[in-house]
C-alpha positions in Angstrom: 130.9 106.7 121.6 133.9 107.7 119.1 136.3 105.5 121.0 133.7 102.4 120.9 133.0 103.0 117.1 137.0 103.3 116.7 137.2 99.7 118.6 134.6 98.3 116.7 136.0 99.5 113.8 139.0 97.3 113.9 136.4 94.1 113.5 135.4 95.7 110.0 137.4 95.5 106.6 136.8 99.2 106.2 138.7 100.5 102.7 138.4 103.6 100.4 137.1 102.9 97.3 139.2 104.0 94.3 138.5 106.8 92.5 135.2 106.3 89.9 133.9 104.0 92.4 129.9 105.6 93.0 130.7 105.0 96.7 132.8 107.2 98.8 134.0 103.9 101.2 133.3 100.5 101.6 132.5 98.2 104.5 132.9 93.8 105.0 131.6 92.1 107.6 131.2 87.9 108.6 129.5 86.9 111.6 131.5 86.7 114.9 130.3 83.7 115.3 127.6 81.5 118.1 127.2 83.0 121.0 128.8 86.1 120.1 126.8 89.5 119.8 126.9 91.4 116.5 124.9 94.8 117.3 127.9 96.7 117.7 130.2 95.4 114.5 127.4 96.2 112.5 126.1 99.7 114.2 129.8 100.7 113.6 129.6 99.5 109.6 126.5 101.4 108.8 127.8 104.5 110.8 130.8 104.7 108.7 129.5 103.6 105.4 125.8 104.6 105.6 126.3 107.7 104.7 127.5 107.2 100.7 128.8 104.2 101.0 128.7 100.3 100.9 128.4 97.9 103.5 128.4 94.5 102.5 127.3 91.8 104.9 128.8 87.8 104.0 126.8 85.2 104.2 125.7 83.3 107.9 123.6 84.9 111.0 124.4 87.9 112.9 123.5 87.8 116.3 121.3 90.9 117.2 121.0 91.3 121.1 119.4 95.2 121.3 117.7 97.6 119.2 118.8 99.0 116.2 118.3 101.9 113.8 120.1 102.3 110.4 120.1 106.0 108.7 121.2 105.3 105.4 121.9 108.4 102.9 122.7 107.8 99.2 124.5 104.2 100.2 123.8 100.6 99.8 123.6 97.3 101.8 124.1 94.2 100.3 123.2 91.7 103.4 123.4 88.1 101.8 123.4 87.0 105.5 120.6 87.2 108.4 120.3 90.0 111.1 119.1 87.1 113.7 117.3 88.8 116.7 117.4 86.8 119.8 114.5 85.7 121.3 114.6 87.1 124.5 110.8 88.3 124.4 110.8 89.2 128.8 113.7 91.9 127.5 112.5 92.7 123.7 109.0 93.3 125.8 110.6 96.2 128.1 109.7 99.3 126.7 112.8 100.7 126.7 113.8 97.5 124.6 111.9 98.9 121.4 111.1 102.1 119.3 107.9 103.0 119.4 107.6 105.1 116.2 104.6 103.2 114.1 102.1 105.7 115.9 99.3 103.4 114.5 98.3 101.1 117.7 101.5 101.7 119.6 103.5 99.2 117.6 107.0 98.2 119.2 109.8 98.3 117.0 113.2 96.7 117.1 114.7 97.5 113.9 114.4 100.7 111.9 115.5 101.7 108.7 115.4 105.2 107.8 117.1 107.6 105.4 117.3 109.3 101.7 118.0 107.3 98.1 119.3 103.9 99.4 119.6 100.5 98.6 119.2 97.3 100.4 119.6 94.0 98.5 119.4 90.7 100.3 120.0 88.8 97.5 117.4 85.7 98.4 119.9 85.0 100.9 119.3 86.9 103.9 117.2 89.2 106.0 115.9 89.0 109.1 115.3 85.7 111.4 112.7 87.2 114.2 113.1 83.7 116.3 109.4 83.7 116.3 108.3 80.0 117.4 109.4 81.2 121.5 107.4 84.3 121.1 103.8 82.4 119.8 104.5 79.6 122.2 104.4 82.3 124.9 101.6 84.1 123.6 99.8 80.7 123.8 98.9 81.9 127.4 99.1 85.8 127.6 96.3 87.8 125.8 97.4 89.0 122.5 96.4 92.7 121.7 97.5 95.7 119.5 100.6 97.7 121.1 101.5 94.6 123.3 105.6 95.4 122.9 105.7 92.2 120.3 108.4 93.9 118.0 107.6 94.5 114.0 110.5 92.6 112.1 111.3 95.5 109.9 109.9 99.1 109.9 110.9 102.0 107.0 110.2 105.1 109.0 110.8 108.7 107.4 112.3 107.1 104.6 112.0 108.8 100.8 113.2 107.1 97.8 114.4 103.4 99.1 114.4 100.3 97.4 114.4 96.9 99.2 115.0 94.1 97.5 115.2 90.1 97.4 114.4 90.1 101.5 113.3 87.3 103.2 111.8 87.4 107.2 111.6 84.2 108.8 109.3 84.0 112.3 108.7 87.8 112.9 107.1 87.7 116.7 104.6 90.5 115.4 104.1 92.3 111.8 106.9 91.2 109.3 107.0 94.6 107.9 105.6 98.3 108.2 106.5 101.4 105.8 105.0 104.3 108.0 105.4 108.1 107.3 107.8 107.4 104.2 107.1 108.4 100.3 109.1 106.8 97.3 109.6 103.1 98.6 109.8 100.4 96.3 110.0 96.6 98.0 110.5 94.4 95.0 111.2 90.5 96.6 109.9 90.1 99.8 109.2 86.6 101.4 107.8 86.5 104.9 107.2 83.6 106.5 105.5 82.8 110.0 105.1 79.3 110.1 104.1 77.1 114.0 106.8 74.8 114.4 105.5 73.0 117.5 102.9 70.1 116.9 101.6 70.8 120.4 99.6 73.5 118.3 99.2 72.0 114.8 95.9 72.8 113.2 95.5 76.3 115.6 96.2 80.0 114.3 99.2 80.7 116.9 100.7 83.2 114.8 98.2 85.9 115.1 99.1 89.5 114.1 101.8 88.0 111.5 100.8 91.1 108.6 103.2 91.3 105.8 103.3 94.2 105.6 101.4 97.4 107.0 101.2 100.7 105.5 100.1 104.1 107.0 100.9 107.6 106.3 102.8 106.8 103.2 102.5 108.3 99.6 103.8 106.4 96.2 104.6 102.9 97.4 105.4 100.0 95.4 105.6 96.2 96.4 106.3 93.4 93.6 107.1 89.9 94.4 105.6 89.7 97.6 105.0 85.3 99.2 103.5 86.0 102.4 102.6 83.0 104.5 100.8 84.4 107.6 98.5 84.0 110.3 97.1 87.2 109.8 96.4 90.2 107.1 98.9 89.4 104.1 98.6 93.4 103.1 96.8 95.9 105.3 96.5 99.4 103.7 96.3 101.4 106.8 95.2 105.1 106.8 97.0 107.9 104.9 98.1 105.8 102.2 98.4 107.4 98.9 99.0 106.5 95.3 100.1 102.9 96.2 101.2 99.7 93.4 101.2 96.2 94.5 101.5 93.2 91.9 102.5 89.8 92.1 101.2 89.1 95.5 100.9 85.6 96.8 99.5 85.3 100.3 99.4 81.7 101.6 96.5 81.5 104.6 95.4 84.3 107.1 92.9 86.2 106.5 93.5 87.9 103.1 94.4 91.5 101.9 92.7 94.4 104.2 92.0 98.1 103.6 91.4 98.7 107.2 91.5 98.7 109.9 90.3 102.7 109.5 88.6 105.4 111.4 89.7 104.0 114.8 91.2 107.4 116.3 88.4 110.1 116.5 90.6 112.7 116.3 93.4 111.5 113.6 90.9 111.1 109.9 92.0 108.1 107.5 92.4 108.9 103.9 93.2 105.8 101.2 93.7 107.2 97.7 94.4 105.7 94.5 95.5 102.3 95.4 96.1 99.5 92.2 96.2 95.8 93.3 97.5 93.3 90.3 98.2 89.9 90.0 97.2 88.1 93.3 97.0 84.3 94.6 95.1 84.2 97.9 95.9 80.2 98.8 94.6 78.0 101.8 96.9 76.1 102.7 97.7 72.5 105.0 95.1 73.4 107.9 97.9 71.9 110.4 99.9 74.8 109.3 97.5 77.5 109.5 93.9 76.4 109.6 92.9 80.6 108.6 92.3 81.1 104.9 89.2 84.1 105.1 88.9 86.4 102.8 90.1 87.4 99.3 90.0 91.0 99.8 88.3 92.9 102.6 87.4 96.7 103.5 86.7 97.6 107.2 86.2 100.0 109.3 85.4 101.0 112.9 81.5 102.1 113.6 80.7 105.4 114.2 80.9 105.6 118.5 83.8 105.7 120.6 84.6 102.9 122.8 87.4 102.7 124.4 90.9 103.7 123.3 93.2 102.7 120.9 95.3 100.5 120.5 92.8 98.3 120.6 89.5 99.7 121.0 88.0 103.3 119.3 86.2 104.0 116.4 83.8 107.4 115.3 87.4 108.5 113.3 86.2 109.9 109.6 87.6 109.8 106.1 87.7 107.9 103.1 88.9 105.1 100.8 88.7 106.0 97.2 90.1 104.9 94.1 90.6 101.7 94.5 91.6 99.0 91.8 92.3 95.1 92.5 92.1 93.0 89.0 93.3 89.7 88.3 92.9 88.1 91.7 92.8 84.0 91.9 91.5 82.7 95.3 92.1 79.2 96.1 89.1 77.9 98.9 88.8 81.0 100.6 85.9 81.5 103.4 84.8 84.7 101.5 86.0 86.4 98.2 84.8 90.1 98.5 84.1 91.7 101.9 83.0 94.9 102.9 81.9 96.2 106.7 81.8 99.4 108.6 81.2 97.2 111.9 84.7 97.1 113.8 84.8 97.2 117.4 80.7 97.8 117.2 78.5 97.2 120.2 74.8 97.6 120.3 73.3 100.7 120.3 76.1 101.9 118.7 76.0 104.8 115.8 76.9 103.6 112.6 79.9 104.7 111.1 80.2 107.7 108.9 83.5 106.9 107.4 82.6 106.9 103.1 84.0 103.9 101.0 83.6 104.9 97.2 85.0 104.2 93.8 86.2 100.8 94.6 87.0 98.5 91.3 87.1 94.6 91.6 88.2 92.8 87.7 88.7 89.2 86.2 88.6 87.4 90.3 88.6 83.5 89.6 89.0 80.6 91.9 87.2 78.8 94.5 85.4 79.7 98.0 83.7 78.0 100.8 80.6 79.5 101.4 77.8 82.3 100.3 78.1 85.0 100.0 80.9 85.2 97.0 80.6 89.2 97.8 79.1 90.3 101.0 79.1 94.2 101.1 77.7 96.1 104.2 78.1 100.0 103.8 76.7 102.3 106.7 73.6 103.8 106.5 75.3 106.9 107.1 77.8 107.0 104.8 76.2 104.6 101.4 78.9 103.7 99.1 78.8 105.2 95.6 80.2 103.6 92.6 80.9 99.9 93.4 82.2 98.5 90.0 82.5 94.6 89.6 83.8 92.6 86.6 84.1 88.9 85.5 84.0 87.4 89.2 84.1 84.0 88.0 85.1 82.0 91.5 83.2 78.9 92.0 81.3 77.8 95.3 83.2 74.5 96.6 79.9 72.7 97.4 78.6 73.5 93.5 76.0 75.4 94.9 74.6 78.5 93.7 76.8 81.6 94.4 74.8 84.6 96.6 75.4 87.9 96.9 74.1 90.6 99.7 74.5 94.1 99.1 73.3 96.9 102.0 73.9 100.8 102.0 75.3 100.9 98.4 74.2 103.8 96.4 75.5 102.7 93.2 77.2 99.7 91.6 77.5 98.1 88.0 78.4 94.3 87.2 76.5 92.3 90.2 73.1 90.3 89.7 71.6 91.8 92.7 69.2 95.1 93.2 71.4 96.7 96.2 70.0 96.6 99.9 69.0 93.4 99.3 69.9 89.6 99.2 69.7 87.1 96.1 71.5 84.7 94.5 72.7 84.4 91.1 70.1 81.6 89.2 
């Protein structure tokens, strides 16, 4: 392995950095070129300048044939060029083609970033190309499910204190991002975009299970600046996520920002704490594109019996989600503003789900949505919601009727014009 990294080497510009530089040594790289594989020039770069140094990527595509882990320490990447990841899905779907490290649903992995107090800047120029459009048309005829071998674009695994900045995914086959058992993140620039490209399926959601990102077992993460245009959740605060800041979110069709899926493993509880959402634009956009535009914000969970196993059936797993603010949200013809239901994976006969949903804060939502109810909240019987707080949710009903509310299992909430466990509308 020495001798290959010493080969390598010799494609790098590898230089010590004078004295008073903060980095220890410095690494250049440009794209071999079409047709030409790039894993190993840039393996060998962050190997010799992850560790306290910089690695500096020019601008163009660098051809990424296998998987890929960087362990960055105290160092920064400035990549103003993409990692472009073939699309090669019958080898990328090989197991041993992937990392399987996102525990949550047996999410594939091809790239992994992982590490102490690092940098990477992409500089609105560069990122990750997923080479999605072969991927969807495939999945056009094989079942799509959870844990499939579809590869996230990017994952932050065991990471503390990393900032990514100015990043842009185009086509990710799967999740464009997932922070997962990592504490001290911030992402501040993200644009992730999975967009069909082949009228065969204009007007259809081919681009399922696009997220923008997916959080779980992570504490004190902040996202900024995030344009997700998806087929899918734009956020989705998975379980074990803790003391969490997102602001200036725009999320352009899907199906909205998710708390949830939760309580799916029986054995592993969920627990969402302290959670602030600012500063969000939830935006249908040109049905051809992505006919999917359904909630503002949503809460779910599994029910309360065991079917199945993950990664794509379960439920009956405890916990909570507590804590909760989301203020200044504008919604542009959404199906549904405000959701909340305990009903995942049910099937009847089924016990209702005991995971608890309390202290959640909704402020100043405006916009437009398609039809009633604005907010449709469905807490289980076995675990009623306390202290549901709503504030100024001005967004208008497309067909000018009268906006409706229904509100089940709620043991307390201030600011709505209904008497809880019950259905009304607002005149």
């Amino acid at each position: 392995m020495q001798a290959l990294l010493y080969l390598v080497g010799s494609l790098l510009s590898a230089v010590l950095v004078a004295s008073g530089s903060q980095y220890a040594s410095t690494c250049n790289l440009s794209p071999l070129g079409a047709g030409q594989d790039d894993t190993d020039q840039v393996m060998a770069a962050i190997e010799q300048c992850g560790d306290g140094g910089l690695t500096v990527f020019e601008e163009g595509e660098y051809n990424i044939t296998r998987k890929m882990t960087w362990n960055l320490t105290s160092s920064r990447v400035e990549l103003h060029g993409y990692l472009s990841f073939q699309p090669d899905y019958e080898y990328w779907l090989q197991n041993s083609s992937t990392y399987r490290v996102v525990y949550i649903q047996s999410q594939a992995s091809w790239f992994i970033v992982t590490g102490s107090d690092f940098e990477i800047d992409a500089y609105n120029t560069g990122g990750i190309n997923g080479n999605g459009q072969p991927w969807w048309d495939y999945f056009t005829t094989v079942p799509r499910l959870d844990g499939d071998g579809r590869p996230l674009a990017l994952t932050v695994y065991q990471a503390t204190r990393g900032t990514i900045s100015n990043f842009l995914i185009e086509a990710p086959p799967f999740w464009c991002n997932c922070v997962a058992e990592s504490s001290d993140i911030v992402y501040d620039g993200m644009l992730c975009n999975a967009t069909n490209t082949n009228p065969e399926f204009y007007g259809q959601n081919i681009v399922p299970n696009t997220d923008g990102i997916d959080t779980y077992r992570v504490d004190n993460l902040v996202l900024r600046n995030f344009d997700i245009t998806t087929g899918d959740d734009c956020i989705a605060v998975k379980g074990n996520t803790t003391n969490m800041l997102a602001s200036n979110i725009t999320c352009r069709g899907g199906n909205g920002i998710a708390y949830g899926s939760l309580g799916q493993y029986v054995d592993l509880p969920d627990y969402v704490e302290n959670v602030t959402m600012t500063d969000l634009h939830v935006l249908r956009i040109n049905p051809e594109i992505q006919p999917n535009m359904g909630s503002g914000v949503y809460f779910k969970s599994w029910d309360g019996t065991v079917n199945g196993s993950p990664p794509d059936n379960g439920g009956g797993g405890l916990g909570y989600v507590k804590n909760v603010v989301i203020r200044d949200a504008f919604l542009d013809n959404v199906t549904t503003p405000i959701a909340l239901y305990q009903t995942n994976g049910a099937q009847s006969g089924d016990a209702p789900s005991k995971y608890q949903f309390a202290n959640l804060t909704l402020l100043s939502f405006t916009g437009t949505y398609q039809k009633n109810p604005l907010v449709d909240i469905a807490c289980s019987p076995a675990a009623p919601c306390p202290d549901l707080t709503f504030e100024n949710i001005n967004v208008t009903l497309l067909s000018g009727g009268t906006p409706a509310y229904e509100c089940e299992n709620v043991l307390s909430q201030t600011g709505l014009p209904v008497t809880c466990n019950s259905t009304v509308s607002s005149s």
